[in-house]
C-alpha positions in Angstrom: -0.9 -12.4 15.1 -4.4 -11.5 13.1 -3.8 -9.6 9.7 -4.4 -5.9 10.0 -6.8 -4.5 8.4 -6.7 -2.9 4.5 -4.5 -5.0 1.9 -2.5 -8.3 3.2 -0.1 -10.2 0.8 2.0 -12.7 2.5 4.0 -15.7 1.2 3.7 -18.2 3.6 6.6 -20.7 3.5 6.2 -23.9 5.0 8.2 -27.3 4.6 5.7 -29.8 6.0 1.9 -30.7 6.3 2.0 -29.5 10.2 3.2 -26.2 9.3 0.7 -26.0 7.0 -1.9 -26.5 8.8 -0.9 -24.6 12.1 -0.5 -20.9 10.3 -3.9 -21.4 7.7 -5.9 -23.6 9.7 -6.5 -20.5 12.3 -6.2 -17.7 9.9 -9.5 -19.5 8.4 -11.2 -19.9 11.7 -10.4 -16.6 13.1 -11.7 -15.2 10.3 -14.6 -17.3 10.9 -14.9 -16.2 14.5 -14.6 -12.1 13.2 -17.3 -12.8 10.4 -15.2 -12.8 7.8 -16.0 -14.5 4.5 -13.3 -16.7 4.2 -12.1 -19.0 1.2 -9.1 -20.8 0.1 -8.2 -22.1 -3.0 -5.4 -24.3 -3.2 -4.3 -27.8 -4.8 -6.6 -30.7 -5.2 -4.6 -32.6 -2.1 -4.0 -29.5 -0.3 -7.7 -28.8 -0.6 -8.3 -32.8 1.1 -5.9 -31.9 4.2 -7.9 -28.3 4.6 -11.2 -30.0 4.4 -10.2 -32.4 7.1 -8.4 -30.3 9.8 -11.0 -27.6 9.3 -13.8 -29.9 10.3 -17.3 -28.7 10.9 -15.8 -25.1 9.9 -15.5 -26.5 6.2 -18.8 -26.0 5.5 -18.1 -22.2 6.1 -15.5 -21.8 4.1 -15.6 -21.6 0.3 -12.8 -24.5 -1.0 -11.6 -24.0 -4.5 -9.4 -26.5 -6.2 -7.2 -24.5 -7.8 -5.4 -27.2 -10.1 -8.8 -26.6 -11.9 -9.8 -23.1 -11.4 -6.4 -22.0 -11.6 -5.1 -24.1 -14.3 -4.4 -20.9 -16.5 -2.8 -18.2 -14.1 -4.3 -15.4 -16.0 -7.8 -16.6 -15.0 -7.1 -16.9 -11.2 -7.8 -13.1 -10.3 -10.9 -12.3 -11.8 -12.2 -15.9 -11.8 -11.3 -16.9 -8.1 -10.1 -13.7 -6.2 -12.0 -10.6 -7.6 -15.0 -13.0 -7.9 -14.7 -13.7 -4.3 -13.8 -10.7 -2.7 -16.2 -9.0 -5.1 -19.0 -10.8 -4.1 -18.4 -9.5 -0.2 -17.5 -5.4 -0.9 -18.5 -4.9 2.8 -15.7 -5.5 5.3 -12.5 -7.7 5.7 -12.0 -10.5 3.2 -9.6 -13.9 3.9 -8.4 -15.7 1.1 -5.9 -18.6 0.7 -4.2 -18.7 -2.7 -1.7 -21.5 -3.8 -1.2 -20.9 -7.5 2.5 -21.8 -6.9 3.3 -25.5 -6.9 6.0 -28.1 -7.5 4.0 -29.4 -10.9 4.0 -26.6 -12.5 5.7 -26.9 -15.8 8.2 -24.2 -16.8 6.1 -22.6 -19.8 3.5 -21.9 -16.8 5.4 -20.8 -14.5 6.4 -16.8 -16.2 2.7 -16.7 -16.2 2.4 -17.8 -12.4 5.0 -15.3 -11.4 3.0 -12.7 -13.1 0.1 -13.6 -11.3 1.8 -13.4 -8.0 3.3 -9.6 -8.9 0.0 -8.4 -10.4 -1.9 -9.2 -7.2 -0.5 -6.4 -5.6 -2.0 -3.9 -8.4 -5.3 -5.6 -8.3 -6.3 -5.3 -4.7 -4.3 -2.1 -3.8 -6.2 -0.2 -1.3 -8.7 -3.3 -0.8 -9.7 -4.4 2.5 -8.3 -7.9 1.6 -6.0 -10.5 3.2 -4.7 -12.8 0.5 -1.9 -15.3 2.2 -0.3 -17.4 -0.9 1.6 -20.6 0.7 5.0 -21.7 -0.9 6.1 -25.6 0.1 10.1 -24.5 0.8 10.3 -28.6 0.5 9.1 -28.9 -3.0 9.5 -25.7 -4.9 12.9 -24.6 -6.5 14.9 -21.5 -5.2 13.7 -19.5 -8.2 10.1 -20.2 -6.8 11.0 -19.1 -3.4 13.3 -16.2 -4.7 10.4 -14.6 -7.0 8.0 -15.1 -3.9 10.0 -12.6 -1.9 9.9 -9.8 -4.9 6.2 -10.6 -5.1 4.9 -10.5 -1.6 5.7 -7.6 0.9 5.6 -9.5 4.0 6.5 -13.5 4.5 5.1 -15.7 7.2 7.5 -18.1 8.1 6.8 -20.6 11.3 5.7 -17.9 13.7 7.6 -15.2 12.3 6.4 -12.4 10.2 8.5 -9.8 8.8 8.5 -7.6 5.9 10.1 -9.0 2.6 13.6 -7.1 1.8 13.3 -7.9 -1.4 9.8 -6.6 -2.5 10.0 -5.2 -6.7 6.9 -6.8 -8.1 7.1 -4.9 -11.5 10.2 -6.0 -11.8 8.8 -10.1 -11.9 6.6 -8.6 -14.2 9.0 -7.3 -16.6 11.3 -10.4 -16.0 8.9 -12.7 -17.3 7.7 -10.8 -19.7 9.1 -13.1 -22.1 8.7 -14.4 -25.7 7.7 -18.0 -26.8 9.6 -19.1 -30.1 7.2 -20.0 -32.2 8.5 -23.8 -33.9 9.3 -23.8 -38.0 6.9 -26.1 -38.4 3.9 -23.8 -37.2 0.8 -23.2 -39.3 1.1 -19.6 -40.5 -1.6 -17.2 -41.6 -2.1 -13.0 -42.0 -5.1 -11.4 -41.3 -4.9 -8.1 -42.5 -8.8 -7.4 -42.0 -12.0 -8.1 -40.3 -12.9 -10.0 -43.4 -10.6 -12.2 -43.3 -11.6 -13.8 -39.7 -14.0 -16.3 -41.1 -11.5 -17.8 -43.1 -8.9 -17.9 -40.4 -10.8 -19.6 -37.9 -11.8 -22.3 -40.4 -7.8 -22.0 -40.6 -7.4 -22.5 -37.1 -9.9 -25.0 -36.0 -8.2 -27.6 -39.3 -5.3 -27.3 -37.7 -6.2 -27.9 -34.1 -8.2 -31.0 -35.3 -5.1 -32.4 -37.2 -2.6 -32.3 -34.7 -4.9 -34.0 -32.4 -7.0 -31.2 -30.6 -10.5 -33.0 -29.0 -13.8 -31.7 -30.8 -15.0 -29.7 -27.6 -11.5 -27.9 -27.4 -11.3 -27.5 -31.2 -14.6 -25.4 -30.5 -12.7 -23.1 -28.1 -10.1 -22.5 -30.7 -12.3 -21.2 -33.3 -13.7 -17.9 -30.2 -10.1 -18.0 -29.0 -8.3 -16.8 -32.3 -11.5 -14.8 -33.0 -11.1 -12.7 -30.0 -7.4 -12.3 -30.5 -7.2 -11.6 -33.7 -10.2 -9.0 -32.8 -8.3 -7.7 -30.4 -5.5 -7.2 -32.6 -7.2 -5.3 -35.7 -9.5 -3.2 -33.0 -6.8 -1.5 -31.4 -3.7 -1.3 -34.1 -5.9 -0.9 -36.9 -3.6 -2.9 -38.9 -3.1 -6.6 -39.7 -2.0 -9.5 -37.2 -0.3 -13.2 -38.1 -2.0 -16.3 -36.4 0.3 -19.2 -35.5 -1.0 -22.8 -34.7 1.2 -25.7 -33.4 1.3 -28.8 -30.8 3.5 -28.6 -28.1 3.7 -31.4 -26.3 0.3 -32.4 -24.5 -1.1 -29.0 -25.9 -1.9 -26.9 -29.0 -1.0 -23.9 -28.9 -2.9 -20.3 -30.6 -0.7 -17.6 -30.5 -1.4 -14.1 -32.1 1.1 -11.4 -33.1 0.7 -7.6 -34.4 2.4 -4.5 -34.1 1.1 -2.8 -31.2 2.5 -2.8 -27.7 -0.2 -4.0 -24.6 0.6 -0.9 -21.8 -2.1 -2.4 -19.2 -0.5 -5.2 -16.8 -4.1 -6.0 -15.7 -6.1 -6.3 -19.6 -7.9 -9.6 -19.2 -7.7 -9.6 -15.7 -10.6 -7.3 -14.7 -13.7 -9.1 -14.3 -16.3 -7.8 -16.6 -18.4 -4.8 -15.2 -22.4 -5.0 -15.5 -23.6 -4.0 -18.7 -20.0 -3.5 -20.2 -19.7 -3.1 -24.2 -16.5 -4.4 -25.1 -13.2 -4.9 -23.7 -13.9 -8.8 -23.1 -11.4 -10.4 -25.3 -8.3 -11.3 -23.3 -10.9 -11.8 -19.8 -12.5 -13.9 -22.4 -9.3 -15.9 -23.9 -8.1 -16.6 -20.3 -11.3 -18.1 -19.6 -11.2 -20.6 -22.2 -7.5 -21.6 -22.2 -5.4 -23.8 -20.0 -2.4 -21.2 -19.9 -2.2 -17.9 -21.6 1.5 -16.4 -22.0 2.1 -13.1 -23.3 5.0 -10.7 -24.2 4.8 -7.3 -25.1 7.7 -4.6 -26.4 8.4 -1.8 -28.3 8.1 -4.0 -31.9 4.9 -5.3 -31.4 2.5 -8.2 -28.8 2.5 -11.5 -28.7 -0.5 -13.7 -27.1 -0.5 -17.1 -27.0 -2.7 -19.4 -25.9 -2.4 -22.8 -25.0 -5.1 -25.4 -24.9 -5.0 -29.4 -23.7 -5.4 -31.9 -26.1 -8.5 -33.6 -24.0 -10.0 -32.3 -20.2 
């Protein structure tokens, strides 16, 4: 059955490469064969096994790995949807989206979650079919439980059938979660504007000591700067910076006072000509996994970076 038109957003479960293949190999073609601009952007061996059963029709539709350009959750819907769909504002849009998979560690996968919910905000009334595949083989029943409060239809086998179980602000505000931040973190206040030179000097010492390569050390400094930006801009009052390895990663994070109301800050892409209102679009663009958590006392962002590409 062809998508309808206006906004699609299924979860398509599927347990084996044949399945796979027999519900997204002709959702591309037929979109193909309707004129569609079509895309799909999915894991680097998912990608291989699209290319291939696709044939000649590959070369018509844009293939993104997403392990790369979807590394950091945040960045997926302006950098890969919204820069897709963006690109095409005249008729129906197909896109595959896999931001969901088995090697996803558990500090990403609030933020995937997120991603999944927030999808629904940032294409409502868009003439867009986004169908985001779930392996029931791999993923955990958390995976596949969130994936029904996400999506509000599920494509399963032939079957299609609205989700019972659609809340996606309530994923949101699930994972809207706090990271503890380790005793042994690097602690500074910035209290004003002045004080950001010195705390990215701050910042970029520390990523360099606990092992941070000199490209990525770079990122740091623009990462803190926009955050802690951020921060004094709209609380007008001071902010702490936090620096620390964890694991495979050092990790930026940023607290102040104030309390972030927009689900969708830093995932808008930038409008022409727009003044401002770039720091978080910016700070998921840079980082490998941005986590945030928000409340009545006061926002946290933290951003995590790899030690080396």
């Amino acid at each position: 059955m062809p998508p309808r038109g206006g906004f699609v957003h299924p979860a398509l479960f599927y347990a084996s490469d044949e399945e796979y293949l027999r519900v997204l190999v002709p959702f591309l073609t037929d979109g193909l064969a309707l004129g569609h601009p079509v895309a799909a952007a999915v894991p680097g061996e998912r990608l291989a096994l699209l290319r291939e059963a696709l044939g000649d029709a590959a070369a018509d539709v844009l293939l993104i790995d997403m392990e790369v350009e979807g590394r950091n959750p945040g960045r997926i819907i302006p950098g890969v949807l919204r820069r897709f769909a963006d690109s095409h504002p005249e008729g129906h849009v197909r896109i595959v989206g896999e931001p969901v998979w088995a090697g996803r560690s558990d500090v990403e996968y609030p933020a995937c979650a997120q991603h999944e919910a927030l999808i629904n905000l940032a294409f409502a009334g868009r003439d867009v079919s986004i169908v985001c595949p779930y392996d029931t083989s791999a993923l955990d029943e958390r995976a596949l439980t969130d994936a029904l409060a996400t999506h509000p239809e599920v494509w399963e086998g032939s079957l299609r059938y609205d989700s019972g179980h659609y809340a996606p602000d309530d994923v949101v505000g699930r994972y809207n979660r706090a990271l503890d931040v380790p005793a042994d973190a690097a602690l500074l206040s910035v209290a004003t504007t002045a004080d950001l030179r010195g705390a990215r000097r701050f910042a970029t010492a520390e990523a360099d000591r606990l092992g941070l390569s000199a490209e990525r050390t770079a990122r740091v400094a623009l990462v803190v700067t926009e955050l802690m930006t951020n921060s004094l801009r709209h609380t007008g009052a001071g902010c702490r910076l936090a620096v620390w390895r964890d694991r495979d990663h050092v990790v930026c994070g940023v607290r102040d006072g104030g309390r972030l109301t927009d689900p969708l800050a830093g995932r808008r892409p930038a409008a022409p000509g727009q003044d401002g209102g770039r720091g978080l679009l910016v700070v998921n663009q840079l980082a490998d996994l941005v986590r945030t958590h928000t409340s009545p006392d006061g926002t946290s962002v933290h951003a995590f970076l790899r030690l080396t590409d």
